[in-house]
C-alpha positions as CSV (number, residue, x, y, z in Angstrom):
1,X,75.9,120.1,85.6
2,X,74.2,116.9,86.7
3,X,78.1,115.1,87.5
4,X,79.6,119.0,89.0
5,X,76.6,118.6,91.4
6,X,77.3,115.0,92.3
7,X,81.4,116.2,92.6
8,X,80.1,118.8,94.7
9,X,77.9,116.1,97.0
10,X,80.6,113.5,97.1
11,X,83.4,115.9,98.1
12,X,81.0,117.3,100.9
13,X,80.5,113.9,102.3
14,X,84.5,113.3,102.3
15,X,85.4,116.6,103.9
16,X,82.0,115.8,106.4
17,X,84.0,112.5,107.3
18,X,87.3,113.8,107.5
19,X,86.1,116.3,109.9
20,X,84.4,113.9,112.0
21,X,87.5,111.9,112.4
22,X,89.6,115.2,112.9
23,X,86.9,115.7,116.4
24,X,87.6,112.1,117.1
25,X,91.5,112.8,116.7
26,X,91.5,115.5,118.8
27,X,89.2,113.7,122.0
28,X,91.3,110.4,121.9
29,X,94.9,112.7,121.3
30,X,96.0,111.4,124.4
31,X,96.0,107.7,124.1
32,X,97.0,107.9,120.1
33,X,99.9,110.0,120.9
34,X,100.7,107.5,123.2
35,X,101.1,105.2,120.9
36,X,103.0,107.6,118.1
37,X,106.0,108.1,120.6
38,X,105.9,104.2,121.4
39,X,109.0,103.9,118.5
40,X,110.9,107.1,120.7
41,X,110.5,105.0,124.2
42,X,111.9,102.1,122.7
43,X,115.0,103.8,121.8
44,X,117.6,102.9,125.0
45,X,117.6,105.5,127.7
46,X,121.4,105.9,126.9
47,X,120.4,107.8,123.6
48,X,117.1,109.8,125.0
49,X,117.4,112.6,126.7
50,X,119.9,113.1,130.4
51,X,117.1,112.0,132.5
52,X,116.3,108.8,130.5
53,X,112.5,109.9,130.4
54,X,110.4,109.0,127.8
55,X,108.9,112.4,127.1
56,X,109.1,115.2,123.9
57,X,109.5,118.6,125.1
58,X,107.3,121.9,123.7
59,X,109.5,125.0,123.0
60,X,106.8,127.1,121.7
61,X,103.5,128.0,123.8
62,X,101.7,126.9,121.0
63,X,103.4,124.3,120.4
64,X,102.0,121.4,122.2
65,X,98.6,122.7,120.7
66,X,99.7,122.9,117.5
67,X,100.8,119.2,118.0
68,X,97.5,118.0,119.1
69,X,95.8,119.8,116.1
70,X,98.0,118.2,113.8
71,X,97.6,114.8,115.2
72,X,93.8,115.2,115.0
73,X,94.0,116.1,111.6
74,X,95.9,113.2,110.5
75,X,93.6,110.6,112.9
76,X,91.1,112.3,110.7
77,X,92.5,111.6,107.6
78,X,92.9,107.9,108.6
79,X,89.5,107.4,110.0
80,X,88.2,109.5,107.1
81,X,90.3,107.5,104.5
82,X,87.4,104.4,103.5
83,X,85.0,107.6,103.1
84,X,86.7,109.3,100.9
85,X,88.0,106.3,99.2
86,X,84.6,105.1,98.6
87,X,83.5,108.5,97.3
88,X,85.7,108.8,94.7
89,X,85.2,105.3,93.8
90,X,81.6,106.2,93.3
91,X,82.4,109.2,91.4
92,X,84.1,107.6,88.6
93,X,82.4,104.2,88.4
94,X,80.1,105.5,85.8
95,X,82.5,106.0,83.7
96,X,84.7,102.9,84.1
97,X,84.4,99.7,81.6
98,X,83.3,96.7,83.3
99,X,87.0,95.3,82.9
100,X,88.2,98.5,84.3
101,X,85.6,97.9,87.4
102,X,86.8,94.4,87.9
103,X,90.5,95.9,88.1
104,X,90.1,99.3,89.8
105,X,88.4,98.0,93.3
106,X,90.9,95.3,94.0
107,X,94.0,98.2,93.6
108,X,91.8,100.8,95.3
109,X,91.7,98.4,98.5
110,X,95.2,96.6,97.3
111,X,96.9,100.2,98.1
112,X,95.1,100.5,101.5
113,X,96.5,97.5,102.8
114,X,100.0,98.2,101.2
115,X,100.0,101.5,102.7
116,X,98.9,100.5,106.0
117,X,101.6,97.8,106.0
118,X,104.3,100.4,105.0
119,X,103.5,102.4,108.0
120,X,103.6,99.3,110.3
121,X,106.7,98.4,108.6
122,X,108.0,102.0,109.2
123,X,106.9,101.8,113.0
124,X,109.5,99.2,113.5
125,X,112.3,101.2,111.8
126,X,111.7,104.2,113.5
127,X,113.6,103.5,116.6
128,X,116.8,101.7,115.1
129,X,116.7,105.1,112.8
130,X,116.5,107.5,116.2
131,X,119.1,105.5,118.0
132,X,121.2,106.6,115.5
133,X,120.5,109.7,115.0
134,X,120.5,110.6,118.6
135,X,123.6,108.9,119.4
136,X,125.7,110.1,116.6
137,X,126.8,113.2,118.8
138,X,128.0,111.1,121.1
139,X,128.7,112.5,125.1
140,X,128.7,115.9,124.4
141,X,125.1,116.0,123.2
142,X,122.1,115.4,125.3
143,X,119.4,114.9,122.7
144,X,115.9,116.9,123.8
145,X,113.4,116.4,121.1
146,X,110.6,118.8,121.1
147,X,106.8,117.3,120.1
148,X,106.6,118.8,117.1
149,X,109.6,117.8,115.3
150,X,109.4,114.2,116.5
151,X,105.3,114.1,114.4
152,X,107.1,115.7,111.7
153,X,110.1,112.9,111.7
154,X,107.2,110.5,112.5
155,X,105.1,111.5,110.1
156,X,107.5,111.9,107.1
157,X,108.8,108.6,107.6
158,X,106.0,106.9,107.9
159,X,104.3,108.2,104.7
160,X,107.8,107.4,103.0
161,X,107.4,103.4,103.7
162,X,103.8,103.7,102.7
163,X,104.3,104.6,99.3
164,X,107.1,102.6,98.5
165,X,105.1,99.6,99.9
166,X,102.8,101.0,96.9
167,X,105.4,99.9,94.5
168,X,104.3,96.6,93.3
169,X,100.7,97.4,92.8
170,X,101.6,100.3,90.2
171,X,104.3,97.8,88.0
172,X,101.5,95.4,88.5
173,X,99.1,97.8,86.9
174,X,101.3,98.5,84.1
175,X,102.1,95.0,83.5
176,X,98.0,94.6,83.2
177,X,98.3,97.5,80.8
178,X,100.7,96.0,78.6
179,X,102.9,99.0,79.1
180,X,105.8,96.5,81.2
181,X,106.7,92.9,80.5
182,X,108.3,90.5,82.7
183,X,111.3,90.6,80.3
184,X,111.7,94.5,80.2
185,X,111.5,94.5,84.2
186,X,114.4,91.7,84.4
187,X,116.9,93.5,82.0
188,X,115.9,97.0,84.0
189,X,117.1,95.1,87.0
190,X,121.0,96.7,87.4
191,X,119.0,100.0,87.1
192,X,116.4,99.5,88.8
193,X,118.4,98.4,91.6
194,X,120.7,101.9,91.9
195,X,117.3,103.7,91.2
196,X,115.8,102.5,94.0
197,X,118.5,103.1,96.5
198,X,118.8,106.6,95.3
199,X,115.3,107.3,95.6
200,X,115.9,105.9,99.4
201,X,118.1,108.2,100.1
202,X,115.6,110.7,98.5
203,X,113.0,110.2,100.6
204,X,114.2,108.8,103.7
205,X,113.9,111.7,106.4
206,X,117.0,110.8,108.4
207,X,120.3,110.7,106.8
208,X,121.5,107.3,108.4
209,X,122.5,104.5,106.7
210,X,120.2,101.5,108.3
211,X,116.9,103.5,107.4
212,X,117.8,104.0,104.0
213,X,118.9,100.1,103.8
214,X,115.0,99.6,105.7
215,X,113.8,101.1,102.9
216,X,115.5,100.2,99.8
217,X,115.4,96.7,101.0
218,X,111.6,96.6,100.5
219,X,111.8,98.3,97.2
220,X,114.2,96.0,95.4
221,X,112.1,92.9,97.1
222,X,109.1,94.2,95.4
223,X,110.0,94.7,92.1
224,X,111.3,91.2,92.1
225,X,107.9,89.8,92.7
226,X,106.7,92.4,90.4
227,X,108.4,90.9,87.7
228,X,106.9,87.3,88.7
229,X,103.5,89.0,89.2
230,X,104.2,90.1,85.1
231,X,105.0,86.9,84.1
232,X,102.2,85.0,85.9
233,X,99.7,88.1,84.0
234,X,101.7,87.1,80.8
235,X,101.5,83.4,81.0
236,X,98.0,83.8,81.9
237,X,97.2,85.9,79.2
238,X,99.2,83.5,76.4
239,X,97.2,80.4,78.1
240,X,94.0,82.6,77.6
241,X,95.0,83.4,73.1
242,X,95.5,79.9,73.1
243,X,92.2,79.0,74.1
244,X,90.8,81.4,71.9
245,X,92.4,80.2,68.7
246,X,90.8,77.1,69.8
């Protein structure tokens, strides 16, 4: 009962700063929003819409409020993200080894910073990715995006580099489990490398060819230094029996 009610105070506190950020989301929308359709102005005015302006349209009345909810929730979810983060970190320390402790902080932050690079990564894509899909018409179409399906492209895209730039961390992890070796990862190589295109082309929103190659690029790179990570863990760890038997 005493760890439910602790559950129950930690996922108050996350939800509590969530919320928070949500209010914050929705007062600065403006000026973040701004910055969210940077990647669509810096698409040439050729492929935007006949006017050339650098402005998403709303076809629904609700629409352009449904945008700025939705972009308040996710500011929230970003500002809210160390909170709840540290939370849950709190939550299961207690029952975490002290190797375990040693490990688990440096992958819960490890994945932050991996994620956050994934969606600057992605925030350089974007805009080769929209060229392409907006020109691919050619003349006859005059693309007019509305708001809410450019967040939704936005948004899935950018989640979609995140996690893959999460890659490296979990073959890492296994690797300090014992469950991978440096070895197993090079002869999974040829496999490896079709699987990761194919889950590109899975999870890459737009059906063009450069995204996908954005993102698979980053995925084969990382499981190549996953597989030096692996053998740095296993030389240490040989270097380490040595000593012992010493």
């Amino acid at each position: 009962m005493e760890h439910l009610a602790e559950l129950r105070t930690r996922v108050f506190r996350s939800v509590l700063a969530v919320a928070i950020g949500t209010v914050v989301g929705y007062i600065v929308f403006e000026q973040v929003f701004d910055v969210l359709i940077a990647p669509y102005c810096d698409v040439p005015t050729a492929y935007r819409d006949a006017s050339g302006e650098c402005a998403l349209v709303a076809s629904r009345a609700l629409e352009a409020f449904s945008v700025r909810v939705k972009t308040s929730v996710i500011i929230g979810l970003f500002l809210g993200g160390p909170v709840l983060f540290y939370q849950l970190w709190r939550f299961i320390t207690p029952g975490l080894t002290t190797t375990e402790r040693r490990y688990a902080l440096p992958f819960v932050v490890g994945s932050q910073v991996m994620f956050a690079l994934g969606l600057g990564f992605s925030y350089l894509v974007i805009p080769q990715g929209l060229r392409i899909l907006l020109g691919i018409g050619g003349d006859n179409i005059s693309p007019l995006l509305t708001a809410s399906e450019y967040l939704s492209f936005f948004t899935r895209t950018a989640i979609a580099f995140g996690l893959v730039f999460e890659l490296p961390l979990v073959l890492i992890f296994l690797s300090l489990a014992g469950i991978v070796t440096a070895s197993g990862l090079r002869r999974f190589r040829p496999y490896a490398i079709v699987l990761n295109v194919t889950v590109a082309a899975i999870i890459t929103p737009s059906t063009d060819a450069v995204t996908l190659l954005f993102l698979a690029g980053p995925m084969i790179l990382f499981y190549e230094l996953s597989i030096l990570a692996a053998w740095l863990i296993e030389r240490r760890r040989a270097r380490r029996a040595v000593g012992a038997r010493q």
